[in-house]
C-alpha positions in Angstrom: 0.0 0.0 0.0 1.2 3.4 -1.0 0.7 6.8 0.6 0.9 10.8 -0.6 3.0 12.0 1.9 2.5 15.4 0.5 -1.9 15.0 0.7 -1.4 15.8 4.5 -3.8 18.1 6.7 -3.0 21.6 6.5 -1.5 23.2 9.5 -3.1 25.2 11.5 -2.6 28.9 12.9 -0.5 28.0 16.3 1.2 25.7 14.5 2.2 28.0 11.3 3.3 30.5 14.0 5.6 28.1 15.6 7.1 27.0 12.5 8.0 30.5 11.4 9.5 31.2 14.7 11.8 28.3 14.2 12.5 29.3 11.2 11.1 26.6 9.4 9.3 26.6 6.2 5.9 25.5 5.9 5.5 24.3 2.4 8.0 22.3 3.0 7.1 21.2 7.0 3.9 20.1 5.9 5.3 17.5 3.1 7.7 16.3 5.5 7.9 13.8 8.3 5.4 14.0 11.7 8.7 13.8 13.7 9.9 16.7 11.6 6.7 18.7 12.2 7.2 18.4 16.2 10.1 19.3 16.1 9.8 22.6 14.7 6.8 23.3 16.4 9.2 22.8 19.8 11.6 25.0 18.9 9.3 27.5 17.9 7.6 27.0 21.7 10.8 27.4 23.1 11.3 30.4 21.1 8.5 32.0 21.5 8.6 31.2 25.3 11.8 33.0 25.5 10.4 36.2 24.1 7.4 35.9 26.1 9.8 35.8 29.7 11.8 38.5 28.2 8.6 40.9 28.0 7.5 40.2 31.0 10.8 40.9 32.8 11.5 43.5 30.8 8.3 45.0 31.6 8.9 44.2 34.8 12.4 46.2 35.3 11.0 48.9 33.5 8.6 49.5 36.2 10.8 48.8 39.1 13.3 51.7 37.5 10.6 54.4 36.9 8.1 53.4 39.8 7.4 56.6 41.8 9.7 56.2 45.1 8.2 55.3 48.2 8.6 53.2 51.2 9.5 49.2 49.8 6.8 48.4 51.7 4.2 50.6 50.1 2.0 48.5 47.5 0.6 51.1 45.7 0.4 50.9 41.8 1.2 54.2 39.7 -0.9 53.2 36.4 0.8 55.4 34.4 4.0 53.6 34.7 2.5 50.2 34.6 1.2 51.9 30.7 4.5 52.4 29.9 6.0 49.3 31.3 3.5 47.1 29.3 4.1 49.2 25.9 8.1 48.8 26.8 7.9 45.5 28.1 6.4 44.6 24.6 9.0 46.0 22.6 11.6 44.4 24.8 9.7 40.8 24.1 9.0 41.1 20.6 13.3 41.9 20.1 13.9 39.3 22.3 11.8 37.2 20.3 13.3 38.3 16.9 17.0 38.0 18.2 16.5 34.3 19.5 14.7 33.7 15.9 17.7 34.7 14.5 20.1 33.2 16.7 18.0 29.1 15.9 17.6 30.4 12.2 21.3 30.6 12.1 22.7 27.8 13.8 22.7 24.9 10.9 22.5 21.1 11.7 26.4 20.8 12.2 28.1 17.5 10.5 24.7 16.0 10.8 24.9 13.7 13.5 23.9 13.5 17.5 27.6 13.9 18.6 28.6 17.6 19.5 32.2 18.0 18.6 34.8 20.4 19.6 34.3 22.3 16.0 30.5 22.4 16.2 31.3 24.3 19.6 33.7 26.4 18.3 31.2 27.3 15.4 27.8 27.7 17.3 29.9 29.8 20.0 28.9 33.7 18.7 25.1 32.5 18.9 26.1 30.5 22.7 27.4 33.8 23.9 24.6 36.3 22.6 21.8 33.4 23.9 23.9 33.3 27.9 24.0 37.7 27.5 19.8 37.3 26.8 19.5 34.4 29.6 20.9 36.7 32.1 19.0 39.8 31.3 16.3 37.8 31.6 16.6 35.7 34.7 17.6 39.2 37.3 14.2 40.7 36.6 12.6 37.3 37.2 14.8 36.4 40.4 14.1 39.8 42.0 10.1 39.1 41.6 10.8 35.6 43.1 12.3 36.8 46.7 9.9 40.2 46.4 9.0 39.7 50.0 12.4 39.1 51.2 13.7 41.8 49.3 11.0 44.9 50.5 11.6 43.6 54.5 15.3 44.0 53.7 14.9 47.5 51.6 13.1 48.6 54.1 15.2 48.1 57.1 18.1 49.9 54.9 15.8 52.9 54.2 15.1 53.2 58.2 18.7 53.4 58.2 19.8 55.7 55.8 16.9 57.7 57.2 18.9 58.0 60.8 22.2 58.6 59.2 20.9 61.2 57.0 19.2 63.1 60.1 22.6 62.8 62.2 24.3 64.2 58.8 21.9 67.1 58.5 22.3 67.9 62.4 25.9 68.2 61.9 26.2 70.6 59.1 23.9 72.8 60.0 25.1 72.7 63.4 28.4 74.0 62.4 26.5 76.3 59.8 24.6 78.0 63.0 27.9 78.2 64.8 29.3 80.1 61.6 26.4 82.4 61.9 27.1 83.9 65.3 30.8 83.7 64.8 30.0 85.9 62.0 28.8 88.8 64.3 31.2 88.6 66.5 31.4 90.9 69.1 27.8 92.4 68.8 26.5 89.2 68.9 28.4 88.6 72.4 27.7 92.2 74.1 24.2 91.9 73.3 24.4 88.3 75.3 26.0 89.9 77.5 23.3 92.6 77.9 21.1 90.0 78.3 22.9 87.6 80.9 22.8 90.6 82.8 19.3 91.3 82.7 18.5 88.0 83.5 20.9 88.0 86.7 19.1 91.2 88.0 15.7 89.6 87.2 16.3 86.4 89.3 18.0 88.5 91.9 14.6 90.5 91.8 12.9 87.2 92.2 14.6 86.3 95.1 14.8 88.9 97.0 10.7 89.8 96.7 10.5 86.1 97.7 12.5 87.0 100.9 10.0 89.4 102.5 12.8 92.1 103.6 11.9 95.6 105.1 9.9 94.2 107.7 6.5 93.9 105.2 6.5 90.1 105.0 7.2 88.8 101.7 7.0 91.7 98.6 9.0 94.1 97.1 11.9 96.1 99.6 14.5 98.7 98.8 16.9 96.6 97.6 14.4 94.9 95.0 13.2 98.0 94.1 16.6 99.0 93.3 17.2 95.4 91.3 14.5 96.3 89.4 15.8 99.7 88.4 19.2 98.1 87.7 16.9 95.8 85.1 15.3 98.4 83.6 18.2 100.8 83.1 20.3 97.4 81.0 16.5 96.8 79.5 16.8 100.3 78.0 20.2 99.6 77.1 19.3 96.6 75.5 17.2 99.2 73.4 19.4 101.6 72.6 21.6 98.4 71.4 18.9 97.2 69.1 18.2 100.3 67.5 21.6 101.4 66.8 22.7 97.6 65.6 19.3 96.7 64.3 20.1 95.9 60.8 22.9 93.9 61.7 20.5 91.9 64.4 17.3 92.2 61.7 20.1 90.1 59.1 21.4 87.9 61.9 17.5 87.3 62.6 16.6 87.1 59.2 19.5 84.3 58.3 18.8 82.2 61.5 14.7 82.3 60.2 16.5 80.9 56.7 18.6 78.5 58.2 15.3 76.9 60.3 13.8 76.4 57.4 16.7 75.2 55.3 17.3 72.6 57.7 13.2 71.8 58.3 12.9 71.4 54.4 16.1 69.1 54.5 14.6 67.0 57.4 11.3 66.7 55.5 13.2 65.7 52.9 14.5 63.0 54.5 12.6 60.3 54.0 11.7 60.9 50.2 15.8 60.4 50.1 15.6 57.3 51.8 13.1 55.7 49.3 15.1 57.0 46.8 17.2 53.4 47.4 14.7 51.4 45.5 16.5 50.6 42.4 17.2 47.8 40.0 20.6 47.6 40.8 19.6 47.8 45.0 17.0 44.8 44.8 19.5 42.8 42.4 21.9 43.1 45.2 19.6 42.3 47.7 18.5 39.4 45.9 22.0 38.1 46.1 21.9 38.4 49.7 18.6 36.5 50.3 19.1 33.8 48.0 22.9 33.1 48.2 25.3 32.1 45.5 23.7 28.8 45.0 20.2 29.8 44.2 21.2 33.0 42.2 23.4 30.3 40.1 20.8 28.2 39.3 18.3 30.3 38.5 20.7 31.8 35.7 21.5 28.7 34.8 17.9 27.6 34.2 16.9 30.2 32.2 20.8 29.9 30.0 19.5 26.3 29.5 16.2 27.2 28.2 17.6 29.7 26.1 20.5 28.0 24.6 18.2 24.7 24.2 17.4 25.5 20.9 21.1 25.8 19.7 22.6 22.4 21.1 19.3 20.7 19.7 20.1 21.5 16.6 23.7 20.8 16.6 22.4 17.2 17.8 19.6 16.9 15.3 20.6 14.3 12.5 19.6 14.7 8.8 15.4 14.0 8.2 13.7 14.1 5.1 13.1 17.6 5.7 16.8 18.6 5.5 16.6 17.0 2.5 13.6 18.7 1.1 15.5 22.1 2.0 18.7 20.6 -0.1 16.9 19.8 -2.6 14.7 22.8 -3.0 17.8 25.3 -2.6 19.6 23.4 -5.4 16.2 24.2 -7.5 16.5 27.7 -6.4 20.3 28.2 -7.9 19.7 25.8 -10.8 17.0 27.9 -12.0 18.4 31.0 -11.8 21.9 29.5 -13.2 24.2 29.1 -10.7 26.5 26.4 -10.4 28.5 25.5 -7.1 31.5 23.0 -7.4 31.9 21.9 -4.0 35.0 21.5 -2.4 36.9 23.2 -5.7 40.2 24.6 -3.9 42.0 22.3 -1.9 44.4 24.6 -0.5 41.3 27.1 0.8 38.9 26.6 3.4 35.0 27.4 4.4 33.0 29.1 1.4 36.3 30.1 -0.4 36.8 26.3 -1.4 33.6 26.0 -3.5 33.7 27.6 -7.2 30.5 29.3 -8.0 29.6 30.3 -11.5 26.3 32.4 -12.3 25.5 30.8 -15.7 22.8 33.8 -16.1 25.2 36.3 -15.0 28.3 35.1 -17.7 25.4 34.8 -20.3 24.1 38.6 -20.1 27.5 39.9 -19.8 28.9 37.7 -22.9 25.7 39.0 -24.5 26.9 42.5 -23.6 30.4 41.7 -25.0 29.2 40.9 -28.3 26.8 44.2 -28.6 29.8 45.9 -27.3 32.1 44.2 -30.4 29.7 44.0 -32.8 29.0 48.1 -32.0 32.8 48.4 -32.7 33.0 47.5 -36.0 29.8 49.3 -37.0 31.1 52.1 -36.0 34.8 51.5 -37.4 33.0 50.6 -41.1 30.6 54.2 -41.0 34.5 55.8 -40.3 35.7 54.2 -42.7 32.8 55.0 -45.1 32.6 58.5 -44.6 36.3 58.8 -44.9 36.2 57.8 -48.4 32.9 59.8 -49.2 34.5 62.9 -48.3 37.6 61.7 -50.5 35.7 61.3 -53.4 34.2 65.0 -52.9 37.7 66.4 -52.8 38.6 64.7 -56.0 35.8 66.0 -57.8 35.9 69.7 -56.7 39.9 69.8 -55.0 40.0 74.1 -56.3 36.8 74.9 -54.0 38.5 72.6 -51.1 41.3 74.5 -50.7 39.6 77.6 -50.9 37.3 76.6 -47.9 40.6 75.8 -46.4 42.0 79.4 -46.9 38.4 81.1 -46.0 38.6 79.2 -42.4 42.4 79.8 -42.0 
């Protein structure tokens, strides 16, 4: 009993889409073996599922970067980002995507057989480097979702701190910007404390001795308090005079300590919006490292290089089926139709492509076409010389006199 391999059912959508991602061609797919089908239809999955992590993670990173900055354990969701993270995150997948289809498009079936030699390594290496570079970009985003939990309790407890250690910084300086500002005045700044001390001295003295009860009239105000308070008012008026005559160096001393109050109350406000500022990419990747450990980290990578370099080593493993053949075969139709001729293997003493002769049949036709226009154009042209050399001749035989009088009439 015989059978039309090539009356098969049509593929359908999904697996046309898989096929193309593989690189595969469907003409040709669906005249060839089942096992060949599945095959391409795997590494198109794999493909595919490689772009479809890499948006996601992209998308992913892209919030994590431009999130608005708040405490790590805040949930809220800024929709606007989330916007642009699924538009960049799509973009990011659909490279991904066209990269890796490159990358399996590329890599050829090797010498044919399962084993992978050192020369099938060495060959495929470009494509096993670019494929690790994508498998990591891929796997951090993914890995720092993974331990979220971990991560935010750990961000967290680093904001608190940077919080403290930023108030303790901004103490300091303006501390020493404070004592700056009354060094600055100098001495007015030190009589009017003086002034001041004073008063106060005279106003607890005041206090204490109306608390005494002197003068015989029980506790109140005697002679000598009354005399205290004089003393007060007379350095109060002085006081006075001292503000008036210094008041626009005390009205700028005020004026700068107002400004340096609020400088460092907007600075201390700002604290915390500085400490969730350390919610990065790069933080949370480090973080990650922490919670997980080397191990974990490692094998996460690793899991996502072997899903991404799958595609590769499978085909440098794949033997020859009768859909290689079918590509042979119709490639050979391709050149012999449009006349080119390869001679395999032409050059000993050259290697890779250089080794094959290739003549374009179709090419050396139209140009040995064009050489014979070109010749044949030649003599044409030569023989209407040639002609109208000796027509001219023959016109100077007949009538030489009115020749040479032209001649003269020119000269």
């Amino acid at each position: 009993m015989t059978k039309d391999y090539s009356n098969v059912k049509r593929a359908g959508f999904v697996v046309r889409f898989l096929w193309r991602a593989a690189g595969g061609d469907r003409d040709l797919l669906e005249r060839a073996t089942y096992s060949d089908r599945v095959k391409y239809v795997c590494l198109g999955g794999i493909v595919f599922a490689t772009g479809a992590m890499a948006g996601l993670a992209g998308g992913y990173a892209f919030y994590t970067i431009f999130e608005p900055r708040s405490s790590a354990i805040d949930d809220a969701i800024s929709f606007p980002t989330v916007l642009a993270s699924l538009f960049f995150g799509i973009v990011w997948g659909l490279m991904i995507f066209n990269i890796d289809r490159f990358i399996v498009t590329s890599t050829g079936k090797g010498d044919g057989t399962e084993a992978i030699t050192w020369e099938e390594i060495k060959g495929a290496l470009p494509r096993i480097i670019m494929g690790a570079i994508i498998a990591l970009t891929i796997s951090k985003p993914v890995e720092i979702r993974m331990f979220k939990t971990e991560i935010d309790i750990k961000l967290r407890e680093k904001q608190l701190e940077q919080q403290t250690a930023y108030q303790a910084k901004v103490d300091s300086v303006y501390k020493d910007r404070e004592l700056k500002l009354e060094q600055d005045f100098g001495q007015v700044s030190e009589e009017r404390k003086s002034l001041m001390q004073r008063i106060r001295d005279y106003e607890d003295q005041y206090k204490a001795e109306t608390a005494q009860g002197q003068g015989g009239r029980g506790q109140g105000e005697g002679p000598v308090a009354r005399a205290l308070k004089r003393e007060q008012e007379k350095l109060e008026v002085q006081l006075q005079q001292f503000d008036q005559i210094h008041s626009a160096e005390v009205a700028d001393l005020n004026r700068r300590k107002v400004e340096l109050r609020a400088a460092k109350e907007k600075e201390r406000n700002n604290n915390e919006k500085i400490a969730n500022g350390l919610d990065g990419l790069l933080e949370r990747i480090k973080l990650a490292h922490e919670i997980a450990g080397v191990t974990i980290t490692l094998f996460i990578t690793l899991l996502f290089m072997a899903i991404e370099l799958t595609p590769v080593f499978f085909k440098l493993m794949l033997t020859k089926t009768p859909y290689d053949y079918l590509v042979e075969n119709r490639d050979e139709l391709i050149k012999a139709q449009n006349g080119i001729e390869v001679r395999y293997d032409y050059y000993k003493d050259k290697q890779g492509l250089e080794r094959h002769l290739i003549i374009n049949h179709e090419a050396d036709r139209i140009i040995q076409e064009k050489i014979v226009v070109t010749d044949i154009q030649k003599e044409l042209t030569a023989y209407a010389v040639q002609q109208y050399k000796q027509r001219e001749m023959q016109k100077i035989n007949e009538n030489l006199d009115t020749y040479i009088q032209s001649i003269k009439a020119d000269a």
